[in-house]
Structures are given as C-alpha cells and as structure tokens.
C-alpha positions as CSV (number, residue, x, y, z in Angstrom):
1,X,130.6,135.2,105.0
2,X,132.5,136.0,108.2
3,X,129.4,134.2,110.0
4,X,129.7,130.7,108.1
5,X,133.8,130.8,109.1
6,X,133.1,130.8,112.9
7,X,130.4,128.3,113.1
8,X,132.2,126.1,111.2
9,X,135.6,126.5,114.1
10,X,132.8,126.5,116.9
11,X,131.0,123.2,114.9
12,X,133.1,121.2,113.5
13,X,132.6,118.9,110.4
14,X,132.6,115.0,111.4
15,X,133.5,113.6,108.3
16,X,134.3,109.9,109.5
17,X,132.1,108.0,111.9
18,X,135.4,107.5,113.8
19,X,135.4,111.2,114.2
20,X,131.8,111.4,116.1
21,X,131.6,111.5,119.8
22,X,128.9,108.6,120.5
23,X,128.6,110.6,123.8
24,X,127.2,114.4,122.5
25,X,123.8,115.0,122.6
26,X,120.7,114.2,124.8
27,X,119.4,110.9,125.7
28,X,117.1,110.6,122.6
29,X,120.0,111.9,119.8
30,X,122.3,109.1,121.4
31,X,119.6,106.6,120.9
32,X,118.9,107.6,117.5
33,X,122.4,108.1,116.1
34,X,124.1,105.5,117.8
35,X,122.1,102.8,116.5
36,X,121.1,104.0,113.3
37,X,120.7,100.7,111.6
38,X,118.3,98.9,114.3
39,X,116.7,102.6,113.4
40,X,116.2,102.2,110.0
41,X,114.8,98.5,110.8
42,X,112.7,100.0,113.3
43,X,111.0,102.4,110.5
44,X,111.0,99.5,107.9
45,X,108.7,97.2,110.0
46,X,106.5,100.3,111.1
47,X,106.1,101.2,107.0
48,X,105.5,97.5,106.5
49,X,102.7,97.0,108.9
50,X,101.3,99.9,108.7
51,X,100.9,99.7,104.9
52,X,99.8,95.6,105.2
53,X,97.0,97.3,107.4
54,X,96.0,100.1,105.5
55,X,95.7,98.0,102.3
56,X,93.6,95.0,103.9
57,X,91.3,97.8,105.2
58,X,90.7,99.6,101.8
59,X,87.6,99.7,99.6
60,X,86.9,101.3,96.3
61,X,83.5,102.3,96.6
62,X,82.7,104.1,93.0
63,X,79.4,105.1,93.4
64,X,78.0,107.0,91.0
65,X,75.7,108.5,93.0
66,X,78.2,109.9,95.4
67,X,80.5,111.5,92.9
68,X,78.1,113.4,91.4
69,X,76.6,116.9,92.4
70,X,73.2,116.4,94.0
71,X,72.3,120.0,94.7
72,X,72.5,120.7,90.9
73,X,68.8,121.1,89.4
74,X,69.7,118.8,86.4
75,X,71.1,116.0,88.8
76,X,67.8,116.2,90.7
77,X,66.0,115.9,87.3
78,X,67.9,113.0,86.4
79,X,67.7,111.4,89.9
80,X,64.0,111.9,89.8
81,X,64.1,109.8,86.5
82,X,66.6,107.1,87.4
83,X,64.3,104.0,87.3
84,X,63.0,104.9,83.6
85,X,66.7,106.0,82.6
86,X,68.2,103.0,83.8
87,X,70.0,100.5,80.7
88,X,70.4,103.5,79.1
89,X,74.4,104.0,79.8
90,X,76.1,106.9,77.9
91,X,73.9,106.6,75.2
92,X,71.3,110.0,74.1
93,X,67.7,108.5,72.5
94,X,65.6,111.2,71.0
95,X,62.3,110.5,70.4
96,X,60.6,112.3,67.3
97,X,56.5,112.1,67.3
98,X,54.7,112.6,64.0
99,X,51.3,114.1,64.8
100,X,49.7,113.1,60.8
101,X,51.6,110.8,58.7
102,X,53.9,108.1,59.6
103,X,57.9,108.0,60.3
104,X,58.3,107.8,56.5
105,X,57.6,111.0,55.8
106,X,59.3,112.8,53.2
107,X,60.0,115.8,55.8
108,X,61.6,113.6,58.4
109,X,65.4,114.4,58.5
110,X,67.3,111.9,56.4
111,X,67.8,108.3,58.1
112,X,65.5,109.3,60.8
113,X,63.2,106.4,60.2
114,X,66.7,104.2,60.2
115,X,67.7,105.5,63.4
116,X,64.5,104.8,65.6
117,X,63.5,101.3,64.3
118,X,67.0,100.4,65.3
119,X,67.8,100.4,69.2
C-alpha cells in the first residue's frame, strides 16, 4: 500500500483539463492528447472508409462443395454420385425390389406400395 501512496505524490492526478500541462510528453503524446477531438474525427473517417471498402468488396460464396469434408470416404461416395443425386435435396428414397410378385404383396411393410407410387 505504501507503493500506491508515493506514486500517486510523484504522479499526480489531473482531474480538470485546466489542470494538464499541454506541454508533458513526447512529440506524438502532445499530438494525440492535445487534439483529441480532430483525433477521434481522424479514427471515425478511417472506421468509415475502411468499413465502406471492406463491404463493397465482400461475397458470400456458400458452396456446398467447399464446406463439406472431401477427404471423408462417404463424401467421395456421394461426390462420385452427384449427377444421379442431383433434385434429390434433403430428401432419403429407398427403393424396395420384389424379385416374384408385385409391390402388392401381402409381405410388403404396411403403406409401402403408398409410399413408392408417390414421389
């Protein structure tokens, strides 16, 4: 505690503006502290035009393709298969073949002839 006592009689605390000495400091504090407003100006118009230049220069690019693992096994699969997968969107079709018979038979889960004569 003893520490905090000293600095603050070696550093004293400018509590009003009136108080600081515009003259302390090296050539690049003065700059920056005496003319904190044109400062703050200064930084505004940087943030401005930097961010108008930033945003004109973005794309969204969200390709599936690109966000998707490609070394996986099952991607490759898949990629192999695009063309014939294609319109398919987040939908699942399972096909079920019946070698004797037709789709109406009795051993057919229930509805499966409804779900494959429709989409």
């Amino acid at each position: 505690m003893a520490a905090a006592s000293t600095d603050l009689d070696t550093m004293p605390v400018v509590r009003t503006l009136a108080e600081f000495d515009r003259n302390s400091g090296n050539a690049l504090e003065r700059l920056v502290f005496n003319n904190r407003l044109a400062m703050v100006i200064v930084c505004v118009i940087a943030t401005l035009t930097l961010g108008y230049f930033a945003a004109t220069r973005l794309v969204l690019n969200a390709s599936f393709e690109k966000m998707i693992p490609q070394s996986q096994p099952y991607i490759k699969n898949y990629l192999t298969y695009q063309k014939d997968l294609r319109g398919l969107g987040n939908a699942v079709r399972v096909v079920v073949e019946t070698v004797d018979g037709d789709i109406f038979d009795p051993r057919l889960p229930r509805g499966a002839a409804a779900r494959s004569t429709t989409s």
